[in-house]
N, CA, C and O atoms as a GROMACS GRO file, in nm:
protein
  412
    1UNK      N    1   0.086  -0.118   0.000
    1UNK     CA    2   0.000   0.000   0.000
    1UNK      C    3   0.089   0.122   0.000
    1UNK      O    4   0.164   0.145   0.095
    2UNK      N    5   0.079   0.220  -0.133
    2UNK     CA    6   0.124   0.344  -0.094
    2UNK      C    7   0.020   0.454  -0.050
    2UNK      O    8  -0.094   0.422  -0.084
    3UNK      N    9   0.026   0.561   0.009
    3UNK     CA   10  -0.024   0.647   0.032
    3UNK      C   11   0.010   0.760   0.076
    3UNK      O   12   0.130   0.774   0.097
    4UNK      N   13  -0.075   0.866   0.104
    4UNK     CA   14   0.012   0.978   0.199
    4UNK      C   15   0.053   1.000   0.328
    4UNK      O   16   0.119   1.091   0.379
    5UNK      N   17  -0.023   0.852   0.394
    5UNK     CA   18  -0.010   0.865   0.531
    5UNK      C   19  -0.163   0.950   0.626
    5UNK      O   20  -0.208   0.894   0.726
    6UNK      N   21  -0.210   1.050   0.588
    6UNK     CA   22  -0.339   1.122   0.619
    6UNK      C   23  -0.406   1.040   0.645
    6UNK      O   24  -0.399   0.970   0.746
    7UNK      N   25  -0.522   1.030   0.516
    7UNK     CA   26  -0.634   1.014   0.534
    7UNK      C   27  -0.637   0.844   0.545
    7UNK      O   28  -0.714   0.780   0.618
    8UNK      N   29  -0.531   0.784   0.452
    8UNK     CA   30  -0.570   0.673   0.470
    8UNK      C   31  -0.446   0.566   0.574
    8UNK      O   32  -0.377   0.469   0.541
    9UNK      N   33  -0.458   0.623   0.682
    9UNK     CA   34  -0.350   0.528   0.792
    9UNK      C   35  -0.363   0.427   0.814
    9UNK      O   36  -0.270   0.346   0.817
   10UNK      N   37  -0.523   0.390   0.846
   10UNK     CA   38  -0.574   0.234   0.865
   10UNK      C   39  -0.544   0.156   0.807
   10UNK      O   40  -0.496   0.057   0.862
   11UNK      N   41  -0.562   0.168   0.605
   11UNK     CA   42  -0.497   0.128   0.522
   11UNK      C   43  -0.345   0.084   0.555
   11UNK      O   44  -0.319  -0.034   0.581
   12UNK      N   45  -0.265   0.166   0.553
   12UNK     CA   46  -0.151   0.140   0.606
   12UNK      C   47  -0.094   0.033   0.691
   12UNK      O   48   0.004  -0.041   0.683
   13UNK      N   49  -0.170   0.047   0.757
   13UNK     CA   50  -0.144   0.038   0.904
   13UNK      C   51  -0.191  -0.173   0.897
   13UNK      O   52  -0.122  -0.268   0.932
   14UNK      N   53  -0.304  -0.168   0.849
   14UNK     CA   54  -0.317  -0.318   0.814
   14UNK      C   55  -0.259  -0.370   0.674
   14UNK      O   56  -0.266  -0.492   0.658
   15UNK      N   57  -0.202  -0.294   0.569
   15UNK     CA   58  -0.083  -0.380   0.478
   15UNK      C   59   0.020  -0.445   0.499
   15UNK      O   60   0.090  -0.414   0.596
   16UNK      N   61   0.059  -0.556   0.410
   16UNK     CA   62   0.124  -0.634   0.455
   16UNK      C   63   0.274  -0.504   0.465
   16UNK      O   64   0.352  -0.505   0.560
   17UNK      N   65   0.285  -0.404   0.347
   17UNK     CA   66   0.386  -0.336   0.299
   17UNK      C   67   0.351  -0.169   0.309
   17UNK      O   68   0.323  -0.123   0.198
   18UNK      N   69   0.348  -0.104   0.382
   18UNK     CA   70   0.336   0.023   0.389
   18UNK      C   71   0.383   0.158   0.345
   18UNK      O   72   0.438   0.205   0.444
   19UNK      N   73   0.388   0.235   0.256
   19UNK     CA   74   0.483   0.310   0.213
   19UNK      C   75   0.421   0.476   0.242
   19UNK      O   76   0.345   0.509   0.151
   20UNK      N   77   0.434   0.559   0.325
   20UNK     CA   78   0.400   0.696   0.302
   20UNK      C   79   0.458   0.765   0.239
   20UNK      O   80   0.580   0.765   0.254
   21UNK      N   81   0.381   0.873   0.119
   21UNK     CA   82   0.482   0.947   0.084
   21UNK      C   83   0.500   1.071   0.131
   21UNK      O   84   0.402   1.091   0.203
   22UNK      N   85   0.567   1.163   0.133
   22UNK     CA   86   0.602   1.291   0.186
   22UNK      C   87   0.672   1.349   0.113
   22UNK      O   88   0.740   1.290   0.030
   23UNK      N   89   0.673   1.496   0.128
   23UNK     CA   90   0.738   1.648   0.051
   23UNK      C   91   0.863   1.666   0.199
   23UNK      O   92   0.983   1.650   0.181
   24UNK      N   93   0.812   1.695   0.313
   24UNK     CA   94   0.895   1.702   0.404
   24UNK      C   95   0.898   1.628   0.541
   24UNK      O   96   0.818   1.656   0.630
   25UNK      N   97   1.009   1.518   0.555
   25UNK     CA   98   0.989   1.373   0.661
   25UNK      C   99   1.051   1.464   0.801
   25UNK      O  100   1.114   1.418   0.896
   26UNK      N  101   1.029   1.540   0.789
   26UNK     CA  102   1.104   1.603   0.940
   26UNK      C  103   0.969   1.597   1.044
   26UNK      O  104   1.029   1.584   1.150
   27UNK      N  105   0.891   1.598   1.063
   27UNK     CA  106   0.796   1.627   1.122
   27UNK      C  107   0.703   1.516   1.116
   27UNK      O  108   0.590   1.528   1.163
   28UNK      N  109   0.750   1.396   1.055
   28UNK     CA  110   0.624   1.326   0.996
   28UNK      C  111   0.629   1.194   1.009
   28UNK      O  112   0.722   1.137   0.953
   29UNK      N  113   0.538   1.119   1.081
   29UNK     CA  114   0.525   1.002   1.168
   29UNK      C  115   0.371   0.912   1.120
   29UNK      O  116   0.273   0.866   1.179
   30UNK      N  117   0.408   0.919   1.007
   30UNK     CA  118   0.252   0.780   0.973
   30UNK      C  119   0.275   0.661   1.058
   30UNK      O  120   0.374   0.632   1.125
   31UNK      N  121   0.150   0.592   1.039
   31UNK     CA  122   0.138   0.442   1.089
   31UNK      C  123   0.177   0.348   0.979
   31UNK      O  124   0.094   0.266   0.941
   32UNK      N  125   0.329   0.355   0.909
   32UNK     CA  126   0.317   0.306   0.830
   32UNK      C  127   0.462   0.210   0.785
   32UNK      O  128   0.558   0.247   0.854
   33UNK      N  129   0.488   0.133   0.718
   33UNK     CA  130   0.617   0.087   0.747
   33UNK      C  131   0.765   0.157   0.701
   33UNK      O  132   0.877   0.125   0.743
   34UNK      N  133   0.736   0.245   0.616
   34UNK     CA  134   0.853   0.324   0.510
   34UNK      C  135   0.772   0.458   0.536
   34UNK      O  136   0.656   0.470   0.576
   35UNK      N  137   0.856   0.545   0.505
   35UNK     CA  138   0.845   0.659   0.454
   35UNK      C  139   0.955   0.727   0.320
   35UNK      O  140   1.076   0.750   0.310
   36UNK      N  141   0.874   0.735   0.258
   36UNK     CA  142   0.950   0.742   0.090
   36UNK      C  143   0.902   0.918   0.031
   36UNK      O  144   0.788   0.956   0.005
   37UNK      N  145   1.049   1.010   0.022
   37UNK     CA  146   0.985   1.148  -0.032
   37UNK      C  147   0.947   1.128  -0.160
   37UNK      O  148   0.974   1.033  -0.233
   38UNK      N  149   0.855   1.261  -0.188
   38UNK     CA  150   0.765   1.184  -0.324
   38UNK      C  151   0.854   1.192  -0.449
   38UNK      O  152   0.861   1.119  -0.547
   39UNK      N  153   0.913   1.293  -0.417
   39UNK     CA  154   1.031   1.338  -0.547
   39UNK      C  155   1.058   1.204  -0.623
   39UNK      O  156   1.041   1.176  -0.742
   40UNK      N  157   1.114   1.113  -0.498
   40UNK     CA  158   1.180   0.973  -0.528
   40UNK      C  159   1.092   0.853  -0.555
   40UNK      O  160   1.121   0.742  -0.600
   41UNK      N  161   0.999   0.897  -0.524
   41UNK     CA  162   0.877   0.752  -0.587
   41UNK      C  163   0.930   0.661  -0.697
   41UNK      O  164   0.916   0.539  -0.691
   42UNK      N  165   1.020   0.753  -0.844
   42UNK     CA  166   1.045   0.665  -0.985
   42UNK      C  167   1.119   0.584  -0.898
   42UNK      O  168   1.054   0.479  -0.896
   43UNK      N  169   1.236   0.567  -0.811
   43UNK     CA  170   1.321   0.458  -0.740
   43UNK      C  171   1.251   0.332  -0.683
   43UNK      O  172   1.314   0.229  -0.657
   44UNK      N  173   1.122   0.344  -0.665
   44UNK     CA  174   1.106   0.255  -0.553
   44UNK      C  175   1.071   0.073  -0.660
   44UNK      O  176   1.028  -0.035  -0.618
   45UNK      N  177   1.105   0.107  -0.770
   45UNK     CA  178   1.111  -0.055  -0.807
   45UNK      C  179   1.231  -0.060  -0.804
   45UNK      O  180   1.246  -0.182  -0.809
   46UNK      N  181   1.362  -0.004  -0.798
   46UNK     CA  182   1.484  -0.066  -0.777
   46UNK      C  183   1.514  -0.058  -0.625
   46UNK      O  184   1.593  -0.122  -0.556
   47UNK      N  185   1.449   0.016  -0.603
   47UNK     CA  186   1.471  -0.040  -0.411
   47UNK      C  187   1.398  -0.153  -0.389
   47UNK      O  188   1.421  -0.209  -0.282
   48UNK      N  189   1.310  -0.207  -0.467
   48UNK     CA  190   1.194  -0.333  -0.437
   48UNK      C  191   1.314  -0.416  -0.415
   48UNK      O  192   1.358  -0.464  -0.311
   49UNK      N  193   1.375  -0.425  -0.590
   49UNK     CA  194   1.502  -0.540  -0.643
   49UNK      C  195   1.625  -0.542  -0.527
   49UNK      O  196   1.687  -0.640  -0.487
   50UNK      N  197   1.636  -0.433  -0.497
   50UNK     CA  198   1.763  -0.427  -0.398
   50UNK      C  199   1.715  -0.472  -0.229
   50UNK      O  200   1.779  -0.493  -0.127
   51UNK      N  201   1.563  -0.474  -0.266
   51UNK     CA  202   1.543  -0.590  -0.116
   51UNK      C  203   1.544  -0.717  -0.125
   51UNK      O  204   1.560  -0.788  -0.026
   52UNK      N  205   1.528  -0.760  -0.238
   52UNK     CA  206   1.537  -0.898  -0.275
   52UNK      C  207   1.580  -0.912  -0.260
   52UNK      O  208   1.580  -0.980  -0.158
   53UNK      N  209   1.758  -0.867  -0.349
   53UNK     CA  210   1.884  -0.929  -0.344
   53UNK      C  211   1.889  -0.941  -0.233
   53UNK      O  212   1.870  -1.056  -0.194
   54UNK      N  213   1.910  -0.857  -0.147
   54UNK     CA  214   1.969  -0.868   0.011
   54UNK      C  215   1.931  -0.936   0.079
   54UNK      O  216   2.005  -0.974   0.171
   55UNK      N  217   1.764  -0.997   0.064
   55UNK     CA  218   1.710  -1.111   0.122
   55UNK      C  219   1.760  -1.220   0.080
   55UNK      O  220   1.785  -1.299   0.172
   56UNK      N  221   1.778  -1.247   0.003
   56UNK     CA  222   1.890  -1.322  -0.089
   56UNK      C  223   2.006  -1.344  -0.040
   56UNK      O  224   2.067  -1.442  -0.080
   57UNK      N  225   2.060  -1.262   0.053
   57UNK     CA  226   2.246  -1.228   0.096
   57UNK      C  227   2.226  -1.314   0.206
   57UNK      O  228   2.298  -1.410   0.232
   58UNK      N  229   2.138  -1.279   0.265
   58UNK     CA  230   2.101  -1.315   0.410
   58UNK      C  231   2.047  -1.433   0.433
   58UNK      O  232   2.063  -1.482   0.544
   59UNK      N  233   1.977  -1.499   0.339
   59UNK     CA  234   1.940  -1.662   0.353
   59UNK      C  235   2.083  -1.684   0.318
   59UNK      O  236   2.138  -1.745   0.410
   60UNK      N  237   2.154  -1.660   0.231
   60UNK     CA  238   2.276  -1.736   0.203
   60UNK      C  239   2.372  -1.718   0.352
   60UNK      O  240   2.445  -1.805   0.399
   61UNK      N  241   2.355  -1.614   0.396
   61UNK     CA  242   2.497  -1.617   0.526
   61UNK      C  243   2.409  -1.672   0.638
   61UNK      O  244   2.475  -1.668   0.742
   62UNK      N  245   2.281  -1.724   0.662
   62UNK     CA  246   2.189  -1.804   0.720
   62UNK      C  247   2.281  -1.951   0.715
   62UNK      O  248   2.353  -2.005   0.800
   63UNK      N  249   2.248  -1.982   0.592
   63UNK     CA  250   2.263  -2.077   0.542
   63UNK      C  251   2.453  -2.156   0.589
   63UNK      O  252   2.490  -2.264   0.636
   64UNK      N  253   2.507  -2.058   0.555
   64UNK     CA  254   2.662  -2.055   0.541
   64UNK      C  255   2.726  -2.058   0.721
   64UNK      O  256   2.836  -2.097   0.760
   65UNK      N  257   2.602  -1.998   0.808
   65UNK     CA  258   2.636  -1.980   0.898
   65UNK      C  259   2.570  -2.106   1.031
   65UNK      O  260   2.596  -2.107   1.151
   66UNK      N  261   2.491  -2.190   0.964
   66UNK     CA  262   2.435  -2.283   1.046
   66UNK      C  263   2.571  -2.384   0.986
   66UNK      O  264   2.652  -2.416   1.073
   67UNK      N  265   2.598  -2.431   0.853
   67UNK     CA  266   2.678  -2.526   0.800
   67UNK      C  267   2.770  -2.530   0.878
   67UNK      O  268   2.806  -2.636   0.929
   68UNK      N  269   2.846  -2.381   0.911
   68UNK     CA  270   3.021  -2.358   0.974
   68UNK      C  271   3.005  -2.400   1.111
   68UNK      O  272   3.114  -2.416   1.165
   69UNK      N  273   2.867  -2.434   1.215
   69UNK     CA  274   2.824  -2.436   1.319
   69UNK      C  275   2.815  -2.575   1.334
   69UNK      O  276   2.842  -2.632   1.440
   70UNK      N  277   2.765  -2.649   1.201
   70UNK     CA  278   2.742  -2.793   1.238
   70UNK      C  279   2.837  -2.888   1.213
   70UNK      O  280   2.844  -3.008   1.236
   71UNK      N  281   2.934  -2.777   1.140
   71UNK     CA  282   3.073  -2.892   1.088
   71UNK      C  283   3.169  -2.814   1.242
   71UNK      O  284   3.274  -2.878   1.249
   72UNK      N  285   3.166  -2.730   1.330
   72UNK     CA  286   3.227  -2.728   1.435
   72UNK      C  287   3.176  -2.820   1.546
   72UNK      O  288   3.243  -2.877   1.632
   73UNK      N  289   3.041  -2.824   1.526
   73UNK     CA  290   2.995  -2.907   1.618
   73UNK      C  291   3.026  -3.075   1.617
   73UNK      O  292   3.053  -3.146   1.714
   74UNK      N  293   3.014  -3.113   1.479
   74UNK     CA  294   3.048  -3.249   1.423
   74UNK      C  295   3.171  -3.260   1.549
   74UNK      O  296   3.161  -3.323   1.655
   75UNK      N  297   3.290  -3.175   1.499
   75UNK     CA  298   3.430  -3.195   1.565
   75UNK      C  299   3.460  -3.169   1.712
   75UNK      O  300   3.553  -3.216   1.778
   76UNK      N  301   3.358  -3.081   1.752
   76UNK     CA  302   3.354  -3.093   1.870
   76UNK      C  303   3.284  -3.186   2.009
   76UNK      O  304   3.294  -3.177   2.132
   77UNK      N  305   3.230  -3.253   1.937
   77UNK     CA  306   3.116  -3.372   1.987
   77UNK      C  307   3.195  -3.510   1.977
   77UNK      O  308   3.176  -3.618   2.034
   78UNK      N  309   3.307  -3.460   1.870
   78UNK     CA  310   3.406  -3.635   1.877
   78UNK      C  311   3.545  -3.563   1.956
   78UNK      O  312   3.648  -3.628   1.934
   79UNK      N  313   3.562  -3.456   2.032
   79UNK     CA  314   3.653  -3.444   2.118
   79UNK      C  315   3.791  -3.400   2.017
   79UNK      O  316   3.899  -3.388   2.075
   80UNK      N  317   3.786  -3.380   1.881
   80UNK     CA  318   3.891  -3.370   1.807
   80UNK      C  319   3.895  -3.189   1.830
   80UNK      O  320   4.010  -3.159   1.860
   81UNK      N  321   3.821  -3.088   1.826
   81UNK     CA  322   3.816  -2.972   1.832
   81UNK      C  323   3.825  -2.906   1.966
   81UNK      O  324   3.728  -2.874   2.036
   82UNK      N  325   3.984  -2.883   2.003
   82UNK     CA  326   4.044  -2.803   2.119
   82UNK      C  327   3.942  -2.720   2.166
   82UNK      O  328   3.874  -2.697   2.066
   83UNK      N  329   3.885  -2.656   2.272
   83UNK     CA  330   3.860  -2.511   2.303
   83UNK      C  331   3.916  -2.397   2.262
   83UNK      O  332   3.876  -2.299   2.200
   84UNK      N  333   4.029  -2.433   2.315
   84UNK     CA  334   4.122  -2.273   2.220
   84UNK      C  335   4.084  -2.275   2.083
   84UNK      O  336   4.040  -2.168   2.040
   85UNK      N  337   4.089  -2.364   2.010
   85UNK     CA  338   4.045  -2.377   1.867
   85UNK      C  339   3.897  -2.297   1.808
   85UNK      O  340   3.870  -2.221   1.715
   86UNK      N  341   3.812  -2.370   1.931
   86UNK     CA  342   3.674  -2.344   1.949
   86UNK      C  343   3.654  -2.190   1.925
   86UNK      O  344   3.587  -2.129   1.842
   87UNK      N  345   3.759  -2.137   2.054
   87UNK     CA  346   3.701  -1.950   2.072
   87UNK      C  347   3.812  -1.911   1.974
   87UNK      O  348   3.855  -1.801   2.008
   88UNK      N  349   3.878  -1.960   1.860
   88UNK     CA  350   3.934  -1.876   1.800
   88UNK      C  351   3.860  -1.884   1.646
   88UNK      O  352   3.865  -1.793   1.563
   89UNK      N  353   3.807  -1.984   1.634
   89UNK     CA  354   3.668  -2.009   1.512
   89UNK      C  355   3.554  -1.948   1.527
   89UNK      O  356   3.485  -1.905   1.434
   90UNK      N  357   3.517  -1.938   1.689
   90UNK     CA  358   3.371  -1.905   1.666
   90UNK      C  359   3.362  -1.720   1.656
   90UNK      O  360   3.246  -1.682   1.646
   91UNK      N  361   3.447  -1.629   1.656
   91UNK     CA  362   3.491  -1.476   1.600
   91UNK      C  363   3.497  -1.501   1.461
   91UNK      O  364   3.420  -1.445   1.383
   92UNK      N  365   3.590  -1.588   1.420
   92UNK     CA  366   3.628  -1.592   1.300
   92UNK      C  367   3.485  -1.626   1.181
   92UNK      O  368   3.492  -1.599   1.061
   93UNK      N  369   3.358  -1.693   1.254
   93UNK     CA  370   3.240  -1.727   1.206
   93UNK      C  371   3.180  -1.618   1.186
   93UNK      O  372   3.103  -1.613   1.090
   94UNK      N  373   3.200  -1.497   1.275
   94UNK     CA  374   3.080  -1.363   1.238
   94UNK      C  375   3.179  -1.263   1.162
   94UNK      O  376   3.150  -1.174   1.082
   95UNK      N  377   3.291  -1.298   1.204
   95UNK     CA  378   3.328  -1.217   1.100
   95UNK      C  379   3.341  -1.225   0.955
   95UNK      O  380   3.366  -1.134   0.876
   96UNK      N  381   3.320  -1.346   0.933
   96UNK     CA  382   3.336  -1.414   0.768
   96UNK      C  383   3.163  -1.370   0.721
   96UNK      O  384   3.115  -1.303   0.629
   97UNK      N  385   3.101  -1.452   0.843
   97UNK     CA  386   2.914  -1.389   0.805
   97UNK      C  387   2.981  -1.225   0.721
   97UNK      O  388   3.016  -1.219   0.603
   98UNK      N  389   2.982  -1.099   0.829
   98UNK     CA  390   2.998  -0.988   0.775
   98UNK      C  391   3.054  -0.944   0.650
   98UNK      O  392   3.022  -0.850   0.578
   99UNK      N  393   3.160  -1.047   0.638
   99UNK     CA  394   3.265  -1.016   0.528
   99UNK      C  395   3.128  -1.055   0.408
   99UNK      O  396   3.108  -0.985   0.308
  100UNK      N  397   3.040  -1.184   0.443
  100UNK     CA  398   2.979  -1.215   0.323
  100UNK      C  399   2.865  -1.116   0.310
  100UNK      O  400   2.802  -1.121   0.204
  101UNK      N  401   2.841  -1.056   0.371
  101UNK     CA  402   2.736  -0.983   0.356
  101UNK      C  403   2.753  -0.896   0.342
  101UNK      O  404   2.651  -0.845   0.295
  102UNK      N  405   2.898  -0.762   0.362
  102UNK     CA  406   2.938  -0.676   0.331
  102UNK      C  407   2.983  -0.672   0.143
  102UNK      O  408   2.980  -0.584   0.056
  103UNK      N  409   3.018  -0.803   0.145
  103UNK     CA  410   3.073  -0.804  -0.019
  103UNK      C  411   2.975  -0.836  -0.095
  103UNK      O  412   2.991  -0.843  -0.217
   0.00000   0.00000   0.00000
């Protein structure tokens, strides 16, 4: 649902996707999930695409990040994976997440 936020908030307010638009966001607090100035409205199908992708980024470092968890766990459950080992992998796990999601 786009709108201006005014008259139709309820609207808003029960979409799954909410968008208000506005001339000036300084002052301005809809019930709504986004606030988008109107100038910029032509953008908002490549901001759609650029939520995808990123939803996209994020099942993958989901994904990447349970695997690195269950192949530490594998090794740590047969006693082959030190502790020291342990706390020097499990930093090295969010930081690789970031790295994948930053790149």
């Amino acid at each position: 649902m786009i709108g201006d936020g005014l008259n139709d908030a309820g609207a808003l307010r029960q979409s799954d996707c909410g968008i208000s638009l506005t001339d000036d966001s300084n002052n301005f607090t809809p019930a709504s999930d986004g606030i988008l100035e109107a100038s910029q409205l032509h953008r908002l199908p490549a901001f759609i695409r650029m939520s995808r992708i990123n939803k996209r980024i994020i099942l993958i470092a989901f994904v990447y990040s349970i695997l690195y968890n269950l192949t530490g766990l594998f090794f740590a459950v047969q006693g082959i994976l030190s502790p020291l080992t342990a706390a020097i992998l499990m930093p090295s796990s969010s930081i690789s997440i970031i790295l994948l999601t930053w790149g």
